[in-house]
N, CA, C and O atoms as CSV, one atom per row, in Angstrom:
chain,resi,resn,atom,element,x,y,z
A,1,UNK,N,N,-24.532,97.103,-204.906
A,1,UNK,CA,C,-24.937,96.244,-206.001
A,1,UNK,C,C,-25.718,95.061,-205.456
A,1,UNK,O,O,-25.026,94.339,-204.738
A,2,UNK,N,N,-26.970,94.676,-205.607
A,2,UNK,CA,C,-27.752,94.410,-205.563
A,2,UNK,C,C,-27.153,92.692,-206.430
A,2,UNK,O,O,-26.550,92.833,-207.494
A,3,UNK,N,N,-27.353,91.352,-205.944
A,3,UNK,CA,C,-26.871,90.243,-206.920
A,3,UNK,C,C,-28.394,89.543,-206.796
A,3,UNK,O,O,-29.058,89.391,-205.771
A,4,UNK,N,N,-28.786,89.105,-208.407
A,4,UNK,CA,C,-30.092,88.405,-208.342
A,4,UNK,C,C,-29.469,86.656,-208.287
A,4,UNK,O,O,-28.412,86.108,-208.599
A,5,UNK,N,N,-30.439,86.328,-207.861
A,5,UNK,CA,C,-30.260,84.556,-207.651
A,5,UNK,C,C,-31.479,84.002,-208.674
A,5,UNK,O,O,-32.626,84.436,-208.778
A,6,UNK,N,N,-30.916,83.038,-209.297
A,6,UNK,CA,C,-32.037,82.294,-210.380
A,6,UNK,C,C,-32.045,81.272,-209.814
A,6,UNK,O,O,-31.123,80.571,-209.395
A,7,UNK,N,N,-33.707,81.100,-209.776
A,7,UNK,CA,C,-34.134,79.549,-209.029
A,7,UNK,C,C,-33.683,78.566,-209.925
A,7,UNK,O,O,-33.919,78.734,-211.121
A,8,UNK,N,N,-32.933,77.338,-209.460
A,8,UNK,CA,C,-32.833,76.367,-209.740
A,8,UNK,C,C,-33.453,75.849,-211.380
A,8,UNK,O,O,-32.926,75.392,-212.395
A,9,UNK,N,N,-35.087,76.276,-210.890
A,9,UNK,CA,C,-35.983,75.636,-211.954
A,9,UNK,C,C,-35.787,76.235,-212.972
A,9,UNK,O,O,-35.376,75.633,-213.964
A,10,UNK,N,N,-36.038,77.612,-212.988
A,10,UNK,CA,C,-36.073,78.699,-214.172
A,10,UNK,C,C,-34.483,78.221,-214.763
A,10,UNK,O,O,-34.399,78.349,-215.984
A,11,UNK,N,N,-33.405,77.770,-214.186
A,11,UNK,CA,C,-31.853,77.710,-214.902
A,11,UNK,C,C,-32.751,76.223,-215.920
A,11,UNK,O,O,-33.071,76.112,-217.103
A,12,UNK,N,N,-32.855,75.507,-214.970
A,12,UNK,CA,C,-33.296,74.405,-215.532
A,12,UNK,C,C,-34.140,74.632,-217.042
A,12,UNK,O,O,-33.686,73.989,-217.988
A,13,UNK,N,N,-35.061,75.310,-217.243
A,13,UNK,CA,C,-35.620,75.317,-218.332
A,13,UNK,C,C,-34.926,75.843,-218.998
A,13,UNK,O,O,-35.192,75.517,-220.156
A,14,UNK,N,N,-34.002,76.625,-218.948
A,14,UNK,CA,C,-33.866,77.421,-220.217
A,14,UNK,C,C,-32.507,76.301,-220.701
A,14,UNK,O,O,-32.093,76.110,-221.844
A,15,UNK,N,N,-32.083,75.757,-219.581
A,15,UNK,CA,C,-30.758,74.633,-220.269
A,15,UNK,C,C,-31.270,73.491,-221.038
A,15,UNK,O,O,-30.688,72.964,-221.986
A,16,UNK,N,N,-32.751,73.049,-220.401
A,16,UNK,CA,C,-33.493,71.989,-221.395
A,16,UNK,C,C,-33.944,72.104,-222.574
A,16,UNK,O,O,-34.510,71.108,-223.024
A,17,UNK,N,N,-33.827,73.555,-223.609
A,17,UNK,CA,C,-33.580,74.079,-224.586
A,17,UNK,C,C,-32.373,73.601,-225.530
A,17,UNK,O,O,-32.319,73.818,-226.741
A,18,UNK,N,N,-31.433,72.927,-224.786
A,18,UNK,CA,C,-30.302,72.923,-225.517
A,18,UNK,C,C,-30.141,71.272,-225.429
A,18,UNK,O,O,-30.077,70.545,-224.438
A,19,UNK,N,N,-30.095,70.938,-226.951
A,19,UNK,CA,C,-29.906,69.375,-227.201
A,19,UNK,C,C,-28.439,68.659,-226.589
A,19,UNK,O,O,-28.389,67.432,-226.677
A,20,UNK,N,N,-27.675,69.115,-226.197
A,20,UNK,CA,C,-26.496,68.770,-225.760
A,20,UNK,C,C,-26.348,68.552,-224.483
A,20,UNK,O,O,-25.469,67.778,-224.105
A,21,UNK,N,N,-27.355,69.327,-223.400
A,21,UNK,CA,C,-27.439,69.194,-222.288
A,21,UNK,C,C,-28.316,68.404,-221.975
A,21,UNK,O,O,-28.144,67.809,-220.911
A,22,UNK,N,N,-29.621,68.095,-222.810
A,22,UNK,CA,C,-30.442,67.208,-222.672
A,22,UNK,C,C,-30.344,65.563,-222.791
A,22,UNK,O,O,-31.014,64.649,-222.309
A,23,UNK,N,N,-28.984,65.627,-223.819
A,23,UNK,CA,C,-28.747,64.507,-224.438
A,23,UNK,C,C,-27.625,64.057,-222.934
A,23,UNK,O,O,-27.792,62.851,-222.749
A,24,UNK,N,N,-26.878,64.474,-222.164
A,24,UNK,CA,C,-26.102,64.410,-221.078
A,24,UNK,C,C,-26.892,63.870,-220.042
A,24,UNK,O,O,-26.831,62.752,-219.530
A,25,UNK,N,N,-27.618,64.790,-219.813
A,25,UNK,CA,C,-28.745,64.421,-218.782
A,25,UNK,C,C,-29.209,63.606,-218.738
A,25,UNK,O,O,-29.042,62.993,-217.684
A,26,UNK,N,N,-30.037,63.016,-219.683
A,26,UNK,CA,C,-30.389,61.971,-219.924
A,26,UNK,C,C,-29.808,60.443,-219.651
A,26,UNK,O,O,-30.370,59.497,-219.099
A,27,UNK,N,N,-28.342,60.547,-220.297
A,27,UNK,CA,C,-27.011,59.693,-219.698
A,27,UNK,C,C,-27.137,59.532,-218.545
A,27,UNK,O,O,-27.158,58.371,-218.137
A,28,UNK,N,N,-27.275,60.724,-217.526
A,28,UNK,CA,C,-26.912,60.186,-216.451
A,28,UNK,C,C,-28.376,60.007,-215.646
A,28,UNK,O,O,-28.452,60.157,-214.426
A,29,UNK,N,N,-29.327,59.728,-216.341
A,29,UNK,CA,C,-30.576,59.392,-215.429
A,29,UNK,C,C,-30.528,58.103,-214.510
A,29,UNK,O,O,-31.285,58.245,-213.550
A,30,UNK,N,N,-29.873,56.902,-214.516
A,30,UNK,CA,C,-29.908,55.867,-213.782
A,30,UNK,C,C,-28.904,56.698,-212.693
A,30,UNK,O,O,-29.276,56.873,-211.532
A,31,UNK,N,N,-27.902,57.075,-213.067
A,31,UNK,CA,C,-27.258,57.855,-211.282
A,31,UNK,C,C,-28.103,58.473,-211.040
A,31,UNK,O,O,-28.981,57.810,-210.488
A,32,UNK,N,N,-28.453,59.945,-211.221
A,32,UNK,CA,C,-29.612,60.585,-210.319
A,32,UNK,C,C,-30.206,59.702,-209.760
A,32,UNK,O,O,-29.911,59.570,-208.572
A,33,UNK,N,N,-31.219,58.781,-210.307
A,33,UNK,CA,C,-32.295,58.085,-210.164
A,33,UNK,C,C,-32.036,56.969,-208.706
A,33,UNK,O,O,-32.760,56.917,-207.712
A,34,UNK,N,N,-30.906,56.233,-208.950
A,34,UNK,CA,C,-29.684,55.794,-207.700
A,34,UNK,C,C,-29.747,56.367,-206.405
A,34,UNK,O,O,-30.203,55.975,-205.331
A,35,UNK,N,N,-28.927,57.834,-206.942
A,35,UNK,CA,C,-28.375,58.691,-205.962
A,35,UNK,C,C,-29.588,59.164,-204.874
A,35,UNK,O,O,-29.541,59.277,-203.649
A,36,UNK,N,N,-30.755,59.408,-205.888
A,36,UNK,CA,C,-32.220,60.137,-204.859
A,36,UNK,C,C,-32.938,59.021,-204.059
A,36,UNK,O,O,-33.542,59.162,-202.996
A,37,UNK,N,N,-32.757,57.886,-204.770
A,37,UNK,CA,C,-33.456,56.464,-203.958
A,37,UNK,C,C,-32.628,56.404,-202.541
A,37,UNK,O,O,-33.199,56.570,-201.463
A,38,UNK,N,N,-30.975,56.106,-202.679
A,38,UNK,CA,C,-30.565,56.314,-201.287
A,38,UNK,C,C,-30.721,57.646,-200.445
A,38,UNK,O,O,-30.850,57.532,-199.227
A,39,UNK,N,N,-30.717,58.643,-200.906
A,39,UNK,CA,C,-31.257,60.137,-200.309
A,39,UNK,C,C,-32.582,59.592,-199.563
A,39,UNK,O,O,-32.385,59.208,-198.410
A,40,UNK,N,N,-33.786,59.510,-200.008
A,40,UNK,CA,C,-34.679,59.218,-199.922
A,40,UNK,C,C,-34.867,58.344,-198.804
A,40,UNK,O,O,-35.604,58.677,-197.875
A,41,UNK,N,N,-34.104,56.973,-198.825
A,41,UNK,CA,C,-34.716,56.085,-197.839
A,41,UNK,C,C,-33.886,56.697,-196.424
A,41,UNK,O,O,-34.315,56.788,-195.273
A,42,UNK,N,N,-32.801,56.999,-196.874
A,42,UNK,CA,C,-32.169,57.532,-195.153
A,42,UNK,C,C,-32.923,58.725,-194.747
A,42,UNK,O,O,-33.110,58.910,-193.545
A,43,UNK,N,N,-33.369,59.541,-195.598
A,43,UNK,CA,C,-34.262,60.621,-195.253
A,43,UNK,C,C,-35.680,60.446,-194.103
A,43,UNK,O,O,-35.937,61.041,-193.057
A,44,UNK,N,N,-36.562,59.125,-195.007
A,44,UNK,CA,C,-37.299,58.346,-194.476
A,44,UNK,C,C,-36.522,57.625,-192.847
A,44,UNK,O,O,-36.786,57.608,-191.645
A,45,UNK,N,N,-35.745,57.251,-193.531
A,45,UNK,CA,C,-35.594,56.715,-192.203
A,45,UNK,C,C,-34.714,57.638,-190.641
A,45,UNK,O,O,-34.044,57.388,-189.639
A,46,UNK,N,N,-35.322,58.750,-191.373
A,46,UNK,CA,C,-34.397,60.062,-190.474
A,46,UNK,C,C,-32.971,59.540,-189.558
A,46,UNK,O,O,-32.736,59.165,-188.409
A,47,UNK,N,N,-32.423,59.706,-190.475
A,47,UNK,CA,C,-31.272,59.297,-190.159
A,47,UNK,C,C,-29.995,59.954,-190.732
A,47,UNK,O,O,-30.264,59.964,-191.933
A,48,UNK,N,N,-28.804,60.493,-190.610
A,48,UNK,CA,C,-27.953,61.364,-191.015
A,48,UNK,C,C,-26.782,60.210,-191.539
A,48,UNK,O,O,-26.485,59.048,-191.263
A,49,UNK,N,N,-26.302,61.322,-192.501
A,49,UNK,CA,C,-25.011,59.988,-193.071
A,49,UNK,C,C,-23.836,59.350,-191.766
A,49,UNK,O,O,-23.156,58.326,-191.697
A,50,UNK,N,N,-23.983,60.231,-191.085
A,50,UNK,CA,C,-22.883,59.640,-190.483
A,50,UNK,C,C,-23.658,58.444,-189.149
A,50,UNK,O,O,-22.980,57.783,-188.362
A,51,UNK,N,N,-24.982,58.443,-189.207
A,51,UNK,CA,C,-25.891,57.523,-188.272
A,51,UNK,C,C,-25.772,56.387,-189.606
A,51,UNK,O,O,-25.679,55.192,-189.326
A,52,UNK,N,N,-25.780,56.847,-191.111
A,52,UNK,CA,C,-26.325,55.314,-191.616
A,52,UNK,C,C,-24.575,54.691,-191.522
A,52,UNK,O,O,-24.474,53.560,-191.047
A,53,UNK,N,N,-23.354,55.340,-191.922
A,53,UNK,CA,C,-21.932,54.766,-191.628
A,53,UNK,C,C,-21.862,53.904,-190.673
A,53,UNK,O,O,-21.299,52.825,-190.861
A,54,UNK,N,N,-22.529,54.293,-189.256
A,54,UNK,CA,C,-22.001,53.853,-188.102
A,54,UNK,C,C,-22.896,52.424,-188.465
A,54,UNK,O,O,-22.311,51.435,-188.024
A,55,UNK,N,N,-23.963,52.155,-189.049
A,55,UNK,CA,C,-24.698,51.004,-188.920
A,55,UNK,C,C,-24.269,49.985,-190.277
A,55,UNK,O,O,-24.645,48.844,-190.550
A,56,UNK,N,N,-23.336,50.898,-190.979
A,56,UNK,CA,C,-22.903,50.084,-192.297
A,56,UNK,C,C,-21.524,49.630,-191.918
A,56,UNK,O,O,-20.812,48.887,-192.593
A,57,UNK,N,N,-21.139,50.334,-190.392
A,57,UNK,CA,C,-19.624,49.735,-190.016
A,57,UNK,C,C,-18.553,50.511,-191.653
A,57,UNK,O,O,-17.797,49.890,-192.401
A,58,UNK,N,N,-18.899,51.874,-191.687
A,58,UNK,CA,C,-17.904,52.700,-192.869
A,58,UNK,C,C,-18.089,53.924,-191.944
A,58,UNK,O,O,-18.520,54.110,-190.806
A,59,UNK,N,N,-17.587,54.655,-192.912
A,59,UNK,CA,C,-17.334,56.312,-193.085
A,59,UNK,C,C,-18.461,56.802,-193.853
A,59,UNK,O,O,-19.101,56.369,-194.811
A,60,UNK,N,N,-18.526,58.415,-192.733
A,60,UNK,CA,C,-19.254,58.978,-193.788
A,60,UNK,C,C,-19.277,59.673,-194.790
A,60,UNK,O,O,-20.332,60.026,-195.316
A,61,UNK,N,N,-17.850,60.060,-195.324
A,61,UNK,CA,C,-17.642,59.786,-196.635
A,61,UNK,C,C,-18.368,58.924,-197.472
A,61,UNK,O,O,-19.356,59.251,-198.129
A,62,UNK,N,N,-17.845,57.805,-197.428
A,62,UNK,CA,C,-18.487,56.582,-198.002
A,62,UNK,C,C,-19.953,56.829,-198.299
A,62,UNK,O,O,-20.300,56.661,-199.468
A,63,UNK,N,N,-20.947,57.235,-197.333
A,63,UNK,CA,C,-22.246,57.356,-197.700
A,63,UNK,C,C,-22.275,58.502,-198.335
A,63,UNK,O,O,-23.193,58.545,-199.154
A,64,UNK,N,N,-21.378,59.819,-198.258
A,64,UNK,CA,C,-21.595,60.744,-199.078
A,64,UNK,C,C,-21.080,60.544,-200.801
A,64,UNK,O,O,-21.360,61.427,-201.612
A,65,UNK,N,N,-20.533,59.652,-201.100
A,65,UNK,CA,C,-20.029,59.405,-202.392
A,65,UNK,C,C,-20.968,58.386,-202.756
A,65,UNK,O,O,-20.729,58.155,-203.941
A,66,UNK,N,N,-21.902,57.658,-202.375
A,66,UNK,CA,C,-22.622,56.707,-202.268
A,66,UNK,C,C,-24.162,57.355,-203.117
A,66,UNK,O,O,-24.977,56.958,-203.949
A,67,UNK,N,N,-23.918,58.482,-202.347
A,67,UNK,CA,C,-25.530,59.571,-202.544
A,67,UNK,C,C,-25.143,60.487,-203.862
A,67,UNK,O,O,-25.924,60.665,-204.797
A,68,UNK,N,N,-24.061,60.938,-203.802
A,68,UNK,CA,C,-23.361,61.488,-205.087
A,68,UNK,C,C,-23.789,60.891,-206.440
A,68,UNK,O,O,-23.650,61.514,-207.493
A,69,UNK,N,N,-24.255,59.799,-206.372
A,69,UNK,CA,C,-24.676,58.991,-207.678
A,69,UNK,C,C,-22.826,58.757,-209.047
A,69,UNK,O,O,-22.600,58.247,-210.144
A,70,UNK,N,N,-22.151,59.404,-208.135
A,70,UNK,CA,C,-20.747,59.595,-209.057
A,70,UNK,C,C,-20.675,57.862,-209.344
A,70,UNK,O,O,-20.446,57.346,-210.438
A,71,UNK,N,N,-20.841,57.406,-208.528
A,71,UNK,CA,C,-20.105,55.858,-208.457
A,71,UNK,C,C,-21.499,54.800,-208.385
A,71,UNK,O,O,-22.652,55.089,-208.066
A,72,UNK,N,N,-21.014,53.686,-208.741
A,72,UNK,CA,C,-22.172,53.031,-208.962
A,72,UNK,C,C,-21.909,51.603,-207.800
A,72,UNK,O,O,-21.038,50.829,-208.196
A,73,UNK,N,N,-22.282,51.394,-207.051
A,73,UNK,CA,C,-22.213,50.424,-206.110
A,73,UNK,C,C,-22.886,49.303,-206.037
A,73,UNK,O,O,-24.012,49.081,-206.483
A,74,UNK,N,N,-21.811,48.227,-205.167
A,74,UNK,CA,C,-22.226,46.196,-205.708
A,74,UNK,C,C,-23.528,46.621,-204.930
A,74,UNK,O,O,-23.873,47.443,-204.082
A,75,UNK,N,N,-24.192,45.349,-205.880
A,75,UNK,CA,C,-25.658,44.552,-205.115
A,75,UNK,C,C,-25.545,44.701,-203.308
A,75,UNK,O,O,-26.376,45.030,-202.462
A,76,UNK,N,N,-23.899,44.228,-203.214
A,76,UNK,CA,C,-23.804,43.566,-201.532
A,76,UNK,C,C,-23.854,45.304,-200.594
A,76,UNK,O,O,-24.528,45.598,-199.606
A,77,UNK,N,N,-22.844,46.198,-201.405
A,77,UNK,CA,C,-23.244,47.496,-200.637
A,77,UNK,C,C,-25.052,48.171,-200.699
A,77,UNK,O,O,-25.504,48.607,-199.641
A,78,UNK,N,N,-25.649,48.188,-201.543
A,78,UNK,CA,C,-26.599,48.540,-201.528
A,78,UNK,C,C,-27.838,47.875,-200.522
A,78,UNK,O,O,-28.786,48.573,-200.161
A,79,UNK,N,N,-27.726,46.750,-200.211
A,79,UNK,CA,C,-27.966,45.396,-199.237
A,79,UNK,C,C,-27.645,46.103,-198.086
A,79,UNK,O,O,-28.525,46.403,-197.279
A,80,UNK,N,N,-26.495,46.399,-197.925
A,80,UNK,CA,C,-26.098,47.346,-196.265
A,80,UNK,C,C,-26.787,48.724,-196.402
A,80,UNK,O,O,-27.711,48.934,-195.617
A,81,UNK,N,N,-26.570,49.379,-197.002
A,81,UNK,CA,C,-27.470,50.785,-197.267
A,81,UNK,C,C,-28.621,50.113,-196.536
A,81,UNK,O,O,-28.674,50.162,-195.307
A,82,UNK,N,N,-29.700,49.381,-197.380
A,82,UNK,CA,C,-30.842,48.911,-197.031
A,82,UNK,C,C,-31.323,48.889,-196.152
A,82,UNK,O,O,-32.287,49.543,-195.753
A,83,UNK,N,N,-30.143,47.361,-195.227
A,83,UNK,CA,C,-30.150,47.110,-193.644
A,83,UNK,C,C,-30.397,48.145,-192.813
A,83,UNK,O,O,-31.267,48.144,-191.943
A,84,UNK,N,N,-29.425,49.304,-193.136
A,84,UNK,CA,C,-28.709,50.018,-192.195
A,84,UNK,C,C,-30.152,51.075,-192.083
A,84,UNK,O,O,-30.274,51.725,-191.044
A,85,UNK,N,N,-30.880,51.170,-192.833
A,85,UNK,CA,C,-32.089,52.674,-192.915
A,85,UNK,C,C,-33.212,51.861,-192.851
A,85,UNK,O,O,-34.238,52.540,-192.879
A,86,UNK,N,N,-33.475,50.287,-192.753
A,86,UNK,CA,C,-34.437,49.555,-192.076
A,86,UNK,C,C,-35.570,49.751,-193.590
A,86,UNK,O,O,-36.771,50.022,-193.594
A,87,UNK,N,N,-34.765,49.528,-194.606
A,87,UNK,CA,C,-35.783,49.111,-195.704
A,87,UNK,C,C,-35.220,47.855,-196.341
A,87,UNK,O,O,-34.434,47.092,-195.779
A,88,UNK,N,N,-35.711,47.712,-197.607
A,88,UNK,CA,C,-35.449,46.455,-198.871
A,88,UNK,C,C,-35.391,47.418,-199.630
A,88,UNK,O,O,-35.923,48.515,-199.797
A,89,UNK,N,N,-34.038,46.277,-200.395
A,89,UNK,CA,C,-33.857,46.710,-201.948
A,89,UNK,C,C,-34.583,45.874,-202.643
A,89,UNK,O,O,-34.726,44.692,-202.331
A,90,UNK,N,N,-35.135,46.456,-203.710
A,90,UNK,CA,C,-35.573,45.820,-204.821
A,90,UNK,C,C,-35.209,46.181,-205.911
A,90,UNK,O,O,-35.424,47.382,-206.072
A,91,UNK,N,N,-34.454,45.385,-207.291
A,91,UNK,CA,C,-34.193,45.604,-208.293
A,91,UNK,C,C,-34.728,45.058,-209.261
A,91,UNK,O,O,-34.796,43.830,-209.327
A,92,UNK,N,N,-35.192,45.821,-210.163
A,92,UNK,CA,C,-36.047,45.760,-211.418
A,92,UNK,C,C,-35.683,46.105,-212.906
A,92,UNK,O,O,-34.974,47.068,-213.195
A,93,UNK,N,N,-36.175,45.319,-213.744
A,93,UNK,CA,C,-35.217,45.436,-215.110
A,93,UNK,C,C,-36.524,45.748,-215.966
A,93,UNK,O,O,-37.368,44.855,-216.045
A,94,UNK,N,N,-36.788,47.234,-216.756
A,94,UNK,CA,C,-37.288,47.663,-217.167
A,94,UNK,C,C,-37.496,47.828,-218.500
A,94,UNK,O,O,-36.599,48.617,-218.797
A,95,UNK,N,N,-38.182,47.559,-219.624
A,95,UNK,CA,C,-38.107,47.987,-221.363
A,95,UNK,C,C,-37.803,49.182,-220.959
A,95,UNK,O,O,-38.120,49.952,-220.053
A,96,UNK,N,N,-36.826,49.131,-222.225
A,96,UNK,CA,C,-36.267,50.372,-222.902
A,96,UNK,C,C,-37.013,50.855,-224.026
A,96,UNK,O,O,-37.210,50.226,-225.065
A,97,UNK,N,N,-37.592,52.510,-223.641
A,97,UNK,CA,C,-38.234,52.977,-224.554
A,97,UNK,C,C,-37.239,53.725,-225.371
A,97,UNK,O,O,-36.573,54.610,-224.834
A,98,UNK,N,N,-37.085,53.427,-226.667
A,98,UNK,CA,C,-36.730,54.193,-228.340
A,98,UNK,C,C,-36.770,55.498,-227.978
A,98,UNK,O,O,-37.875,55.946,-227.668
A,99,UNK,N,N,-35.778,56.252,-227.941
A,99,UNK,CA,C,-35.955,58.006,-228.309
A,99,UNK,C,C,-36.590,58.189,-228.947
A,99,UNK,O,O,-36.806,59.353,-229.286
């Protein structure tokens, strides 16, 4: 038996069909959005979670729940993230566009 695998994307469209999942998703756009910014800069700064821990003085746990977007973290942790992958945070307060 032969098992097919569905790309990612193709699941993706056919779930963005459905107002309930869209309306979820949506909810959680500031985590994603979070979660890929820290992905991103340690990526950039080629560096592995347990290289950015050792420079945040944590665990790498900690950076993996960090990237998870599950949890939402102080100004002062995100400041060490920063330090630690040799960028700046910048935070920005954006209009809210009306559904």
């Amino acid at each position: 038996m032969t098992r097919k695998y569905i790309p990612v994307e193709e699941s993706f469209e056919a779930w963005k069909k459905d107002p309930s999942f869209l309306a979820a998703y949506d909810a959680l756009e500031e985590e994603f959005t979070l979660a890929s910014a820290l992905i991103d800069a340690r990526a950039k700064a080629n560096m592995t979670q347990e290289q950015v821990a050792a420079a945040m003085g944590t665990t790498q746990a900690v950076i993996a729940r960090l990237e998870s977007g599950r949890n939402m973290p102080s100004t002062r942790t995100l400041e060490r993230f920063a330090k630690a992958t040799g960028t700046r945070l910048r935070i920005s307060f954006e209009t809210h566009k009306p559904a």
